[in-house]
C-alpha positions as CSV (number, residue, x, y, z in Angstrom):
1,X,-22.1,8.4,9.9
2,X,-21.7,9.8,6.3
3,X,-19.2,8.2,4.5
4,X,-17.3,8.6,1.6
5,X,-15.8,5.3,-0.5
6,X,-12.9,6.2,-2.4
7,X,-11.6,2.9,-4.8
8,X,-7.9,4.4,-6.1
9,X,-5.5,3.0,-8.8
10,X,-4.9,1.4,-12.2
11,X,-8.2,-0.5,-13.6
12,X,-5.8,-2.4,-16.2
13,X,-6.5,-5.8,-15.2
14,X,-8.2,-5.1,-12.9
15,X,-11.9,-4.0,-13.7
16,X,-13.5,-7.7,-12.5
17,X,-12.4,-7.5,-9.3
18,X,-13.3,-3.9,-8.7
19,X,-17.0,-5.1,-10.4
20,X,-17.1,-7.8,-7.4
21,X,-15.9,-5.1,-4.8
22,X,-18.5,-2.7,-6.1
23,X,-21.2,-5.6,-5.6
24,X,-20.0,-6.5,-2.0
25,X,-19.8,-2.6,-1.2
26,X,-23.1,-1.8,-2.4
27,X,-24.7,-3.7,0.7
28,X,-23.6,-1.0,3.0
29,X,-22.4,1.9,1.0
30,X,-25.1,4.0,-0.7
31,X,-23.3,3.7,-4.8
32,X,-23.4,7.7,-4.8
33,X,-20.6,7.6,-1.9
34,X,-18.0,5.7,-4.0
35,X,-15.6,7.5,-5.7
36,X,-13.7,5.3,-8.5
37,X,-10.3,7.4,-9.1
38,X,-8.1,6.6,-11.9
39,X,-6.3,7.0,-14.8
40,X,-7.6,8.1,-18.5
41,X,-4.6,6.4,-20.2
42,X,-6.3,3.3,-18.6
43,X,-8.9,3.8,-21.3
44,X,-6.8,3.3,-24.6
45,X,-4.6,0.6,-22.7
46,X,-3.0,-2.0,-25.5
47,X,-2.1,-4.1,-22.6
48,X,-6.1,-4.5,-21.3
49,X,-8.2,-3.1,-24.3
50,X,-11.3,-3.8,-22.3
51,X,-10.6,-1.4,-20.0
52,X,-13.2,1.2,-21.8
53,X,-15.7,-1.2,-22.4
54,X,-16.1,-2.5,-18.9
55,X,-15.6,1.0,-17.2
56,X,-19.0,1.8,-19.3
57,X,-20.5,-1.2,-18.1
58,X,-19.1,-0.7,-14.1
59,X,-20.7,2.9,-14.1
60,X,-23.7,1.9,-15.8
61,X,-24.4,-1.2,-13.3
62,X,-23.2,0.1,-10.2
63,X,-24.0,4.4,-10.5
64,X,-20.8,5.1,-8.8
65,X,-18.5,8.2,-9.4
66,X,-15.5,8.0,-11.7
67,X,-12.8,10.2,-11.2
68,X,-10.6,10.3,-14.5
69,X,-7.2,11.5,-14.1
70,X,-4.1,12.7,-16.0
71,X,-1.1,10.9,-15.5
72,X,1.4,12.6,-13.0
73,X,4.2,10.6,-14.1
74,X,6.4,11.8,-16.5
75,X,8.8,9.6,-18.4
76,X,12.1,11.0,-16.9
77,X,10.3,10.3,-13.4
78,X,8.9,6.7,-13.6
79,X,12.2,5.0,-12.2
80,X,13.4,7.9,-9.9
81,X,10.0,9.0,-7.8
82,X,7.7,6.7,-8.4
83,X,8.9,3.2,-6.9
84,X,6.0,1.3,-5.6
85,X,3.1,3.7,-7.7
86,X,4.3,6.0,-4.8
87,X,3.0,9.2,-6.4
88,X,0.0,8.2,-8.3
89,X,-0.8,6.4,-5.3
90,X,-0.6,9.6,-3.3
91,X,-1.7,11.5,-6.4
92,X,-5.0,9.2,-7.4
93,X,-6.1,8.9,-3.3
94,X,-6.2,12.6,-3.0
95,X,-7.8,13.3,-6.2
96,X,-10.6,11.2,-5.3
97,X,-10.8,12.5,-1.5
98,X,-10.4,15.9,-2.3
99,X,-13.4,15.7,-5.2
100,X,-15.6,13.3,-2.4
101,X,-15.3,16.1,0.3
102,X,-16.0,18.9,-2.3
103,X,-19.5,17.3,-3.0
104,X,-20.5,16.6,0.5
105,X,-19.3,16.9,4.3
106,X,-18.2,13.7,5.2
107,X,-17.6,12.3,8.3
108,X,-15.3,9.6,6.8
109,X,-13.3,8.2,4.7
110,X,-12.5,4.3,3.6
111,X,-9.8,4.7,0.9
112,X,-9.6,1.0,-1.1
113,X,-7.7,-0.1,-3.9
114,X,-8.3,-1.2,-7.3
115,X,-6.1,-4.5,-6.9
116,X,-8.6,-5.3,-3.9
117,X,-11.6,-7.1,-3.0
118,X,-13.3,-7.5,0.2
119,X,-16.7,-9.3,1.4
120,X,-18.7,-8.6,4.5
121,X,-18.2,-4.6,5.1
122,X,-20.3,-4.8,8.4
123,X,-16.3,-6.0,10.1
124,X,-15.1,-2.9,9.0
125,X,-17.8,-0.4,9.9
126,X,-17.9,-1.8,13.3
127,X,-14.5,-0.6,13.5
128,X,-14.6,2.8,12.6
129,X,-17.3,3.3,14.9
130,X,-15.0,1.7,17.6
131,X,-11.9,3.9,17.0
132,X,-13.3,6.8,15.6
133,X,-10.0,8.3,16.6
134,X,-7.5,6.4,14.7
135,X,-6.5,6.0,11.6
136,X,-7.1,2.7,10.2
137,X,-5.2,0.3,8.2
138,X,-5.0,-3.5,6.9
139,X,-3.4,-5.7,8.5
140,X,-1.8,-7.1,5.8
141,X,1.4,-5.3,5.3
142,X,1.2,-3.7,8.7
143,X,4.7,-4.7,9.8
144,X,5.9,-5.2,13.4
145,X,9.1,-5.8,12.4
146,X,9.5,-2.5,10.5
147,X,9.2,1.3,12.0
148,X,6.4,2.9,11.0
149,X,4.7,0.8,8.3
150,X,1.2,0.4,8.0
151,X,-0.9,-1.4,5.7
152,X,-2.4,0.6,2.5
153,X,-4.7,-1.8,1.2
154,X,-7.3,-0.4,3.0
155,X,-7.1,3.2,4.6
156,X,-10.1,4.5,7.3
157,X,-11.0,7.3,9.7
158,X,-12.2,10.6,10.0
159,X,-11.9,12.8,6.6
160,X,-9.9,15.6,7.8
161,X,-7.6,12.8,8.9
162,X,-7.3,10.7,5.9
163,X,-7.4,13.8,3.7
164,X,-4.4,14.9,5.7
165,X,-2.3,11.9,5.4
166,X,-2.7,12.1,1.3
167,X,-2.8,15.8,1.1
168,X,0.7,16.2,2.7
169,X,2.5,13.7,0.3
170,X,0.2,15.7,-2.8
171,X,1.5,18.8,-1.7
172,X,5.3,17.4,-0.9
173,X,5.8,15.7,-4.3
174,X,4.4,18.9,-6.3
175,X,6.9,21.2,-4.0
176,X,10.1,19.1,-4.5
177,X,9.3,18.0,-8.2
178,X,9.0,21.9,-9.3
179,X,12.0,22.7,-7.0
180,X,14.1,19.6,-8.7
181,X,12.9,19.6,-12.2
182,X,15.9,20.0,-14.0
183,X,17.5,17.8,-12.1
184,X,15.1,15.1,-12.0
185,X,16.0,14.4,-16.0
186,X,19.8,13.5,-14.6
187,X,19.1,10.5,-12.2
188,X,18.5,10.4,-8.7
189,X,19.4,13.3,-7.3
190,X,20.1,13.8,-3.8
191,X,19.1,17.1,-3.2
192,X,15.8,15.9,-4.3
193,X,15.5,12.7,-2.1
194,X,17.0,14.6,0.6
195,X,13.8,17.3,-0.1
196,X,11.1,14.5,-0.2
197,X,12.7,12.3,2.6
198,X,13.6,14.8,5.1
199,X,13.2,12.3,8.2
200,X,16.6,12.5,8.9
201,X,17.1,9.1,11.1
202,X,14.7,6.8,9.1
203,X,15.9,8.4,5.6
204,X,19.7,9.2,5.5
205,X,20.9,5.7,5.6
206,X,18.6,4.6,2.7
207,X,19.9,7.5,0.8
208,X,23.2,6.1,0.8
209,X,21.6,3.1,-0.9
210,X,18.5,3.9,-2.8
211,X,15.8,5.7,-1.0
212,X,13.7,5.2,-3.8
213,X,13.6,1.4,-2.1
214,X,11.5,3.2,0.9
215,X,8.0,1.6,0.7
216,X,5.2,3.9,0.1
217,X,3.7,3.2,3.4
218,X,6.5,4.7,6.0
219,X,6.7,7.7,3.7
220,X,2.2,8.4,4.3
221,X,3.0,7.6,7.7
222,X,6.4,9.4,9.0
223,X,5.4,12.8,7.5
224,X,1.3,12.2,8.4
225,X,3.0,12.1,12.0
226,X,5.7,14.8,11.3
227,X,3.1,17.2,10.4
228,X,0.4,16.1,13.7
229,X,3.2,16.4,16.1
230,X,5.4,18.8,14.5
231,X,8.4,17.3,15.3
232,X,10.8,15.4,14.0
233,X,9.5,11.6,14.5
234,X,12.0,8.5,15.7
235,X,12.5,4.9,15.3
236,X,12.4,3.8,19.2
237,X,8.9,6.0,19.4
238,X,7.1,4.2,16.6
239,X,5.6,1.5,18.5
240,X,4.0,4.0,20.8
241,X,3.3,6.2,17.3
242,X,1.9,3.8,16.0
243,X,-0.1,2.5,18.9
244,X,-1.3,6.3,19.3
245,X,-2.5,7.1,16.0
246,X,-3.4,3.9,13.7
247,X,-4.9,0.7,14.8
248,X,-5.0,-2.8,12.1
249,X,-7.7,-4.1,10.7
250,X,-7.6,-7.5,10.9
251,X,-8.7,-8.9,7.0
252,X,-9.7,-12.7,8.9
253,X,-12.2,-10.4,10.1
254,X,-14.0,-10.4,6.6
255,X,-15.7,-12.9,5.0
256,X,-13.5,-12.7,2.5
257,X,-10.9,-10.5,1.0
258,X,-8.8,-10.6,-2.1
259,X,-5.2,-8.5,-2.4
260,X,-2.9,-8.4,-5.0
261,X,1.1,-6.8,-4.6
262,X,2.7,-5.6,-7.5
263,X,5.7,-5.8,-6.5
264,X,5.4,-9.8,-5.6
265,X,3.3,-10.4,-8.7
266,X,0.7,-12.9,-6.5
267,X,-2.3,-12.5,-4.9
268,X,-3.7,-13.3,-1.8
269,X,-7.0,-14.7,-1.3
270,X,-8.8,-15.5,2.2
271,X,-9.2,-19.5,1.6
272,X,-5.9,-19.9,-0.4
273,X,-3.9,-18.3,2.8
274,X,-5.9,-20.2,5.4
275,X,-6.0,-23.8,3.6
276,X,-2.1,-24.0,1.9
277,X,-0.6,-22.4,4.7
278,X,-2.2,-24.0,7.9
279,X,0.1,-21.8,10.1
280,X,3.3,-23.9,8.9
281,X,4.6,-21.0,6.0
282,X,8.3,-22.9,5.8
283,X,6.7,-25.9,4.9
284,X,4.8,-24.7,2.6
285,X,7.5,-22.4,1.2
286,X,9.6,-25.2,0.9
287,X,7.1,-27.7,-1.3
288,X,6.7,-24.9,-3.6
289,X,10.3,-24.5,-4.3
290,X,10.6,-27.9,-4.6
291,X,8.1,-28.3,-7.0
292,X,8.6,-25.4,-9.1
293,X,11.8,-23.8,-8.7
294,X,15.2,-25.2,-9.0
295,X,17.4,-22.7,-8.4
296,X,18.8,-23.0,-5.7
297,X,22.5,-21.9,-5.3
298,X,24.5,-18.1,-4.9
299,X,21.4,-16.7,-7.2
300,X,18.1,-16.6,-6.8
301,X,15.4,-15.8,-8.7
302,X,11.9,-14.0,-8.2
303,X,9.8,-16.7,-7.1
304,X,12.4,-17.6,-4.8
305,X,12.3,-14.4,-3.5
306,X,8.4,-13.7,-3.5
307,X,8.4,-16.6,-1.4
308,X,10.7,-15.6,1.0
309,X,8.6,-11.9,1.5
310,X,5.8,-13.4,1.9
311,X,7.0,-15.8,4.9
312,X,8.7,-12.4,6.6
313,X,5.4,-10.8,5.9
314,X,2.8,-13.5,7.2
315,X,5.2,-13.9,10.3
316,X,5.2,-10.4,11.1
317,X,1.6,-9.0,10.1
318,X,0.8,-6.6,12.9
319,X,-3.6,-7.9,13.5
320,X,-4.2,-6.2,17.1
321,X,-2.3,-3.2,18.7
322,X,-0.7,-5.7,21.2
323,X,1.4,-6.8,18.4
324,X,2.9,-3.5,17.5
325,X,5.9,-3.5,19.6
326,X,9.8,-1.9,19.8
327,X,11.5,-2.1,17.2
328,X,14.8,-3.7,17.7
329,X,16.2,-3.8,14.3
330,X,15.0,-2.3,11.2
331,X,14.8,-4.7,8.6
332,X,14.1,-2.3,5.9
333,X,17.0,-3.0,4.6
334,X,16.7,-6.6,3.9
335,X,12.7,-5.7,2.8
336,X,14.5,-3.5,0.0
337,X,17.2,-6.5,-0.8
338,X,14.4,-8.8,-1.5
339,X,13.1,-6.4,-4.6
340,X,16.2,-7.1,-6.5
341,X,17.1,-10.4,-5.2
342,X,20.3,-11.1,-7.7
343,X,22.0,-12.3,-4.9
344,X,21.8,-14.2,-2.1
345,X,22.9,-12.0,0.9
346,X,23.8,-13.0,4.2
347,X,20.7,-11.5,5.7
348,X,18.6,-13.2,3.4
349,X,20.1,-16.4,4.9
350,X,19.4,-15.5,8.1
351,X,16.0,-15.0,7.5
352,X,15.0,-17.5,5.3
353,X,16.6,-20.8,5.3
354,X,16.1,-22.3,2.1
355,X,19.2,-24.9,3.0
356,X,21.5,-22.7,0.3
């Protein structure tokens, strides 16, 4: 199999960790197949002035590719568009596949993140060679309990697939950004969302609230499926969707992995998840509260809230197909609550009982 590596996303940070993926990858991976695509801002970052420095170092130790990119995200776009690093996530990816595929024909892609470290690749090749017909994604932040929502710390499959799934949201946010300009500069305009979230019955009722809430991953994998089906795609299908067309990869299959999420502002390592949590997340949840937080009452703040994700998430990671199943309610809704969590709604009680 020729494969291409492509390592996408902010290096601010975040250049040790992609220094010990590199390492790890090298095992398996010849260095002239991995694609490091990023942004040149990085470089004159006053937040991580090393940034420069250590890129020098990472391409001089490892001989891997680096892809530097322009910005996509203007100023008037940042809070409107780009909620999650949804467009230079789309934007960075397909830079770095499209460049891959323009220097060689390759069979496949593994798409990685810069906020990510795995050890012990073997896992994952074994699996591409198993479902060479499926697009693969971590199991972490592969939701069950959520239509259509894969994991996007690691991306696999054939190239023409995984260049599909990044080309179609390149091509989308270019179309409705040069359609919407003008209006873009005003706030969120719904003639806009309505352009880049067509998907009537998983978008219009997040419209109403703020579609900009959607996470990154339904919107790669509704309109991926939109545009292999061509048809509009549904909420009671997306078990058999999703069953179809992706398949987790299990990260307790690595030897180790380390994953960071923005938006939670914590990262997960291998040993730390199996040895706090033991399988008893509430617990745990609950000692950490009690020894750091004490703010309990009708607000809550972040921690409180990180918390609370990452006992919905842990409880619902999707780690075979058997656990991607119907979808009785869609809890996006509450997933989006618990990014602003200024309040303490009535779903978030019913979720998490922090005895408020």
């Amino acid at each position: 199999m020729k494969i291409a590596v492509i390592i996408q996303g902010s290096l601010i940070n975040f250049t040790n960790l992609l220094d010990i993926n590199l390492t790890s990858l090298k095992e398996y991976i010849n260095p002239r197949d991995i694609y490091i695509s990023t942004w040149k801002k990085d470089l004159e970052s006053k937040k991580d002035t090393t940034v420069s420095a250590k890129l020098s170092e990472i391409k001089l130790k490892h001989d891997v590719n680096i892809i530097l990119n322009d910005d996509p995200v203007t100023r008037d776009e940042v809070k409107i568009i780009n909620n999650n690093n949804f467009v230079r996530q789309s934007c960075s990816s397909y830079y770095g596949i499209n460049y891959a595929l323009r220097r060689k024909d390759y069979d496949y892609i593994i798409k990685l993140r810069t906020d990510s470290a795995l050890h012990g690749y073997d896992y994952l090749l074994n699996k591409i060679n198993e479902e060479q017909n499926k697009i693969l994604c971590s199991s972490f932040f592969f939701r069950k309990d959520i239509a259509y929502h894969p994991g996007d710390h690691i991306i696999a499959g054939k190239s023409n697939e995984i260049y599909d799934l990044f080309r179609i949201q390149f091509d989308k946010t270019n179309r409705c950004r040069n359609e919407f300009k003008d209006a873009i500069k005003y706030g969120l305009d719904k003639r806009y969302l309505h352009a880049m979230y067509e998907n009537e019955e998983l978008a219009s009722k997040l419209i109403q609230q703020n579609v900009s809430n959607t996470p990154p991953e339904i919107k790669f994998c509704v309109d991926y499926l939109i545009n292999k089906l061509n048809r509009k795609v549904y909420k009671k299908e997306s078990h058999i969707l999703m069953k179809e067309y992706f398949s987790p990869i299990d990260l307790e299959g690595f030897n180790n992995y380390y994953v960071n999420s923005n938006k939670m502002k914590y990262y997960f390592h291998k040993r730390e998840i199996t040895e706090k949590y033991n399988g008893d997340i509430f617990d745990f949840i609950n000692q950490e509260l009690e020894r750091t937080c004490n703010c309990y009452g009708i607000h809550i703040c972040e921690h409180v809230a990180r918390w609370a994700i990452i006992k919905i998430l842990l409880e619902n990671i999707v780690i075979n197909s058997k656990d991607i199943v119907p979808i009785e309610n869609d809890d996006l809704t509450t997933f989006c609550s618990f990014m602003k969590p200024y309040t303490l709604l009535e779903e978030t009680k019913n979720l998490v009982k922090f005895g408020v």
